[in-house]
N, C-alpha and C positions, 0 to 999 in steps of 0.2 A: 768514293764520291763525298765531298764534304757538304752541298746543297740540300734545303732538307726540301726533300717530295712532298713528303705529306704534314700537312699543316695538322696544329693543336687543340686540342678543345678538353675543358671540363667534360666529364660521363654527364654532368647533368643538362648538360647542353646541349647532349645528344641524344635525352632520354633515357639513360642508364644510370640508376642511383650506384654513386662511390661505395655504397654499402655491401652490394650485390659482386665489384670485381674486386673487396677488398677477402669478401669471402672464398671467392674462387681463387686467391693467389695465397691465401690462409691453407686453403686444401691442398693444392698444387704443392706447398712445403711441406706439409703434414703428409699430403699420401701417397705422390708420385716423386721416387725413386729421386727420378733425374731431372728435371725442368732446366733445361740452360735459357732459355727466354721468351717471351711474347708480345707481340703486338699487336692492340685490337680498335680496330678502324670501323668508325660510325660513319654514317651520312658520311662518307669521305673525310672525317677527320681523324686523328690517334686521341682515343680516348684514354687510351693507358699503354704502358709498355716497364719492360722490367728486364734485366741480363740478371741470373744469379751469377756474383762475380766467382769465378776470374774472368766467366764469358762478358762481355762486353758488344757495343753495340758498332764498330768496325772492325770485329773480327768475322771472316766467315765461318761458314757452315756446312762442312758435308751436305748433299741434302739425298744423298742416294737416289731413292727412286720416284723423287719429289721434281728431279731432273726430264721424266719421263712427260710431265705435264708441260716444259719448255720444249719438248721435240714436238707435242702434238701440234703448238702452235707456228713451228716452223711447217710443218707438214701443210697446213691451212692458210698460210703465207705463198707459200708452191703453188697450191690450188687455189688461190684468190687472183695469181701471176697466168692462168691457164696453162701450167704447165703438167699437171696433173689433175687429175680422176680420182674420186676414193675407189671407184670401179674398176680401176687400169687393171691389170693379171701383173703379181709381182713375178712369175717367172721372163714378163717381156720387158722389164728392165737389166738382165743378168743372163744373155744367153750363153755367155760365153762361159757363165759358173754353174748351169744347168745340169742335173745328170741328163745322161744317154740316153735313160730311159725315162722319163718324166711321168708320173701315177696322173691317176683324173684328180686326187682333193688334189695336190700340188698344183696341178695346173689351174685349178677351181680358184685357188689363193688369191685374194683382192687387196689390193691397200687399206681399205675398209675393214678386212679381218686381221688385217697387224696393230689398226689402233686399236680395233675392240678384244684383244685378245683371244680371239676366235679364229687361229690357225690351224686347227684342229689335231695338232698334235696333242696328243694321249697326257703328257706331261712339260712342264717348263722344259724348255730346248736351248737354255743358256749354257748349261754344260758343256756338252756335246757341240755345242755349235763353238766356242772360243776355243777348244779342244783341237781345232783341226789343226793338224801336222805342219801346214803352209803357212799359217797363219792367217792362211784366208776365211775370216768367219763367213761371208757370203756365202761360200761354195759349200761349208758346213753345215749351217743352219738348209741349203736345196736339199743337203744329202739325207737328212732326215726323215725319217719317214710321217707321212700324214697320215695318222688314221683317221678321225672323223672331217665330214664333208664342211671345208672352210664356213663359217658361221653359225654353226650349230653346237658348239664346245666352246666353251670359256673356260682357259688354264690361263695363271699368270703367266708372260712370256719374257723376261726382260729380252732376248734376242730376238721377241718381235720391233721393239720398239730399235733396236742395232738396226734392224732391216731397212726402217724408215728412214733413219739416218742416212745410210747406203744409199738408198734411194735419192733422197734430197740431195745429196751429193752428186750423185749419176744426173741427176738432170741439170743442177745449176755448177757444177765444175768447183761449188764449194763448201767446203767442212761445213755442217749443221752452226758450229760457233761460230765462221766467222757469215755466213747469209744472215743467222739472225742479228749479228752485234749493230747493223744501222738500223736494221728496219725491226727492232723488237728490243735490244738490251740499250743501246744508245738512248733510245727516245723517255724509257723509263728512270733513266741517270743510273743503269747497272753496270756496273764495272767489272767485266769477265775477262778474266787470262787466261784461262784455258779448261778444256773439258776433254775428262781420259778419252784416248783414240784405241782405235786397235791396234796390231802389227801393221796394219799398211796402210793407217793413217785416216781412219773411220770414225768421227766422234762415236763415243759408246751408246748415246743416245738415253741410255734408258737406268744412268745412274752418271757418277763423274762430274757432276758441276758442285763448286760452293757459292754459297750467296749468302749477304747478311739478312738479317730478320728486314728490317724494311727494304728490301730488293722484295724477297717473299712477298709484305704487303701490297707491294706497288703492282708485282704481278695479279695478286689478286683483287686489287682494285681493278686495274684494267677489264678482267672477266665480269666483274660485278656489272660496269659500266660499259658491259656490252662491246667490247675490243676497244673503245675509246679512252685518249689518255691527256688531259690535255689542250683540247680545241683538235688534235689527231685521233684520226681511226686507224687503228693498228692492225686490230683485226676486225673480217666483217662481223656482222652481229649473228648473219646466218651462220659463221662459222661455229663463234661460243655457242651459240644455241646448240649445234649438234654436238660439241665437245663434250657440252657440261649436259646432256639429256640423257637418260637410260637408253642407251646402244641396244642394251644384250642384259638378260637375267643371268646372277653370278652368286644365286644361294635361296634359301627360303629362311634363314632364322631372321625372324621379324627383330632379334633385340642384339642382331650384330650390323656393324655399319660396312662389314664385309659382304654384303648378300642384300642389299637395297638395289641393285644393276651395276653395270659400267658403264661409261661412256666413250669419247678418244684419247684415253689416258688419261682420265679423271674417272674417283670412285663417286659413285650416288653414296647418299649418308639419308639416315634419320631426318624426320620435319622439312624434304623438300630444299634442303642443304647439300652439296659438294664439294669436293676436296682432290685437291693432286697431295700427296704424301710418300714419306718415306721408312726408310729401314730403322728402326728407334726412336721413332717419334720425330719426324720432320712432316710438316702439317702447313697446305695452303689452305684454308676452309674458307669458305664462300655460301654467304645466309643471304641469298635476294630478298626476302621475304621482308628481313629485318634490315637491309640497305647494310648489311657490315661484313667484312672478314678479317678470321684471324690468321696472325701465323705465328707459327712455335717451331722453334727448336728443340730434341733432347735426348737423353742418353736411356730411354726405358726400355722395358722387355715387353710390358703391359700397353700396346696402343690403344685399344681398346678404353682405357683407363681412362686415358686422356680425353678423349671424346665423352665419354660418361659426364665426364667432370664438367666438362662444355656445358652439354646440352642440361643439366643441372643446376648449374650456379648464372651461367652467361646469358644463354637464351629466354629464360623465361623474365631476364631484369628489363631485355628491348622493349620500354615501348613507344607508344604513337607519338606521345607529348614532350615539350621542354618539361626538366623539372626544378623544382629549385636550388637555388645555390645550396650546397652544404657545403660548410668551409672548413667545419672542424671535420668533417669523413675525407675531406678533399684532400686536409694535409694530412692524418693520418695513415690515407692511400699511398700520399706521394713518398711519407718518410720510410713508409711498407715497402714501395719500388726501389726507393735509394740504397735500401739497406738490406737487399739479394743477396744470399753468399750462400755457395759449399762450400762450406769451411774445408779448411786444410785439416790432414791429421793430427789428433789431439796425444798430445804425452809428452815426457819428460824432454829438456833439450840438451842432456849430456848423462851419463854414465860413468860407473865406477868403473866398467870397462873398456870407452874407449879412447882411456889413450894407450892398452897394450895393443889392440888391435889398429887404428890409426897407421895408417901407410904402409901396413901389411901388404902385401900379394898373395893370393889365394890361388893355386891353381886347381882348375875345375874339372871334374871329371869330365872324359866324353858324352855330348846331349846335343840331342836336336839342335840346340838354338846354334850351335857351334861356338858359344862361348867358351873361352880356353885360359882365362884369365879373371878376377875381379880384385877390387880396391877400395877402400873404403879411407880418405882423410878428415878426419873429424876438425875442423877448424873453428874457431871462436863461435861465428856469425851461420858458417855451412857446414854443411856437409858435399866433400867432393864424391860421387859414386863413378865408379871410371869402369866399364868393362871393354877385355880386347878380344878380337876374333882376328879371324885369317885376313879382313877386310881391313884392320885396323884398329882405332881404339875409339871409344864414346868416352864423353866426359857430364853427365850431370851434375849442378850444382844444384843442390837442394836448403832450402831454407829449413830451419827449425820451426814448425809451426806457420812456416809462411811461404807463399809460393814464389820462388824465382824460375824465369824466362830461361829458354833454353833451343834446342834442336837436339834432335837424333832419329837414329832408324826404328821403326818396329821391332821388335824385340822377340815378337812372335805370339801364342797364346790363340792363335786359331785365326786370329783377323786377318791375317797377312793379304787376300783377295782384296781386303775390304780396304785396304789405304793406296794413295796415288802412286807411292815408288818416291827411293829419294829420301830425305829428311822431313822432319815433322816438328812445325813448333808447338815445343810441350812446355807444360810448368811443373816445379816437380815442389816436394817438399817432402820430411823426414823427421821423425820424433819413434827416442826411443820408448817402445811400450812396456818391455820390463829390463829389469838390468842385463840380460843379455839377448834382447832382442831390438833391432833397429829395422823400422818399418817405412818404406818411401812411397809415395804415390804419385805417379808421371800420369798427368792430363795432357791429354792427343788435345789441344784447343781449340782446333776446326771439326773436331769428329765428335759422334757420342762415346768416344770410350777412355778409358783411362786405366792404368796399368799400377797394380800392387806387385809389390816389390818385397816382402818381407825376409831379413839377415837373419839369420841366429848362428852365434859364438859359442863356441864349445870346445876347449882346450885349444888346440891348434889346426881347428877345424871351423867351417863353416857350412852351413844348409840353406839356400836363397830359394824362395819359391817364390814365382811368377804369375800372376793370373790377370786375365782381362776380366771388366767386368760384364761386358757383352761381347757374343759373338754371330756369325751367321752360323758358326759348328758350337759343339758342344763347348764352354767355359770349361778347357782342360788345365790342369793348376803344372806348371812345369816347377819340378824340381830338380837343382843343383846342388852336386853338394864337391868339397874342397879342400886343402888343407894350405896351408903356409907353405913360399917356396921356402925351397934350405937354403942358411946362411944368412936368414933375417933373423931378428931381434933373439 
């Protein structure tokens, strides 16, 4: 969408001294990991916003389980249409994927206990539920067993939030994306193609959508402003109110924002604030108190982190009054946002080695990834990295020192769950770090992750190891290793 949503204003305009977010985006470089971006909306305006480039501010965003906060509000759309109850019994939407024998918590199961994560299964039921043989997660997620009495256990459930999706479909005849794209993504100017399904064509509900950072805000305006967007009510206000209110108790550490309650797919936070968020740091936050929210994107391990840093630098600069102009903090702010970056990889941009290795073929031992081939063409300006499998061949171009655009598949490193299928626009770039080492780094650009790539040359041999830098399993480092086919150089 090229429209802009949300109008501008000086921080001081909104009672936010320039001094206070120049400090917080000063931290955010300094101490958190990965920041790919933020936007932070005052009294309904954007008082600041920032991409560390290569991310940019019309690309999307993974936003994982940030997703799960767009199903609550199709759910509440359902129920504002009187076509559901948060009381309904979820086994009387699905008789015909019911076991035989149905227990009392199963049958106990309310809509009400799938948005609050309170289905009383003993542990997440996402495994096991995608897991089913048919591919029917329905039928998966009944087969399970309930041990405690629906409402009285909080586990996270991502295949509670699947169920709801299920649901919304069973009653309105349509995918979760396309019911909500008039009456919720339309009206905020979001532009959504599509959100992962199951095998039989289920949005996943409870992760699968990208959006850009002001899509995020926009969403989070609307909740601020009570489902209103616009001169339209989207949603009713009784609904956010029960969304965004502690459900259900979900921990007792006073100083994690894990264990302040849940709500319908939104966490309670610290100081009376809430959030929909995701897997590496994808963050809707909503401060009624203070009239603002923010959203962020990013690639950390630390969420917790991120929050810290919020409620530290951000919150305590809101306050009641205009303040005054500052012009010199304003442009120092703004030249601070302009000039975002994860740099590319740093080192040398040619070697004494590679014009022997240069358009080599390597072929690779047997390994996991089923790589069976690699190449390396060292060119003026790039570097080609070419790997072939049984599927065919990828080709990245890599900049020295600078990122070029590109596509390819996953390459593996544990995330494999974690990406949509298909091709991926990455940016890659490569610089050699010692004379017989050539190091590439592929950024997944919609996702938090990004992929190291590191060569090493050694007679007529090569060793390539792979690693993600985040994963939902362990950061396992895959290694390759290779030698020259015969009959070259």
């Amino acid at each position: 969408m090229t429209n802009i949503r949300l109008s501008r204003s000086s921080p001081e305009q909104q009672g936010i001294a320039s001094a206070a977010i120049l400090k917080f985006v000063e931290r955010a470089d300094r101490e958190i990991n990965e920041m790919h971006s933020f936007m932070l909306v005052r009294h309904g305006e954007v008082v600041a916003e920032g991409w560390w480039a290569p991310y940019g501010p019309q690309k999307p965003h993974i936003l994982f389980s940030l997703s799960k906060s767009f199903a609550s509000s199709a759910v509440g759309l359902v129920v504002e249409e009187g076509r559901l109850s948060v009381d309904d019994r979820v086994v009387d939407f699905f008789p015909e994927e019911t076991p035989a024998k149905v227990s009392k918590n199963l049958a106990a199961m309310r809509v009400r206990d799938l948005l609050t994560m309170t289905t009383g299964h003993s542990k997440d039921a996402t495994q096991r539920t995608v897991a089913q043989k048919e591919g029917n997660w329905v039928k998966g997620f009944l087969s399970i067993p309930v041990r405690y009495r629906p409402g009285t256990h909080f586990v996270y459930n991502s295949a509670a939030t699947y169920m709801l999706s299920a649901i919304v479909q069973k009653l309105t005849g349509m995918t979760m994306l396309d019911y909500l794209t008039p009456r919720l993504f339309e009206p905020l100017g979001i532009d959504v193609s599509a959100w992962d399904s199951c095998p039989r064509g289920i949005n996943i509900g409870g992760w699968g959508l990208k959006l850009k950072t002001e899509d995020i805000a926009c969403f989070g305006q609307m909740y601020l402003q009570k489902g209103a967007w616009r001169g339209r009510q989207i949603l009713s206000p009784e609904w956010v109110a029960q969304a965004s209110a502690r459900q259900v108790s979900n921990g007792d550490q006073p100083d994690s924002d894990w264990s302040q309650g849940y709500g319908y797919q939104f966490w309670r936070c610290r100081h009376n604030i809430y959030r929909g968020d995701g897997a590496f740091g994808q963050y809707c936050i909503v401060m009624p108190e203070q009239d603002a929210v923010l959203a962020i994107t990013s690639g950390v391990s630390d969420m917790q982190a991120v929050l810290n840093l919020v409620w530290e630098e951000l919150l305590p600069a809101m306050g009641v009054e205009t303040l005054p102009a500052d012009l010199k903090l304003q442009k120092k702010l703004g030249e601070r946002l302009d000039g975002l970056a994860l740099e590319p990889p740093q080192g040398e941009h040619t070697s004494p080695l590679a014009g022997s290795v240069s358009g080599e073929t390597y072929q690779i031992k047997k390994n996991g990834l089923g790589i069976q081939n690699i190449r390396l063409d060292f060119e003026p300006e790039r570097c080609q990295f070419k790997v072939s499998t049984a599927a065919g061949e990828v080709s990245l171009a890599c900049g020295y020192g600078t990122w070029l655009p590109g596509t390819a598949p996953n390459l593996g490193g544990g995330v494999r769950s974690t990406l949509t299928g298909g091709m991926q626009s990455v940016l890659s770039s490569g610089v050699w770090t010692t004379a017989d080492t050539f190091q590439i780094t592929v950024r997944l650009i919609e996702t938090p992750f990004y992929q190291s790539i590191t060569c090493r040359f050694e007679d007529n041999k090569i060793k390539v190891s792979i690693a993600f830098n985040l994963s939902f399993n362990p950061t396992e480092e895959n290694v390759l290793e290779g030698e020259k086919s015969p009959g070259r150089k």
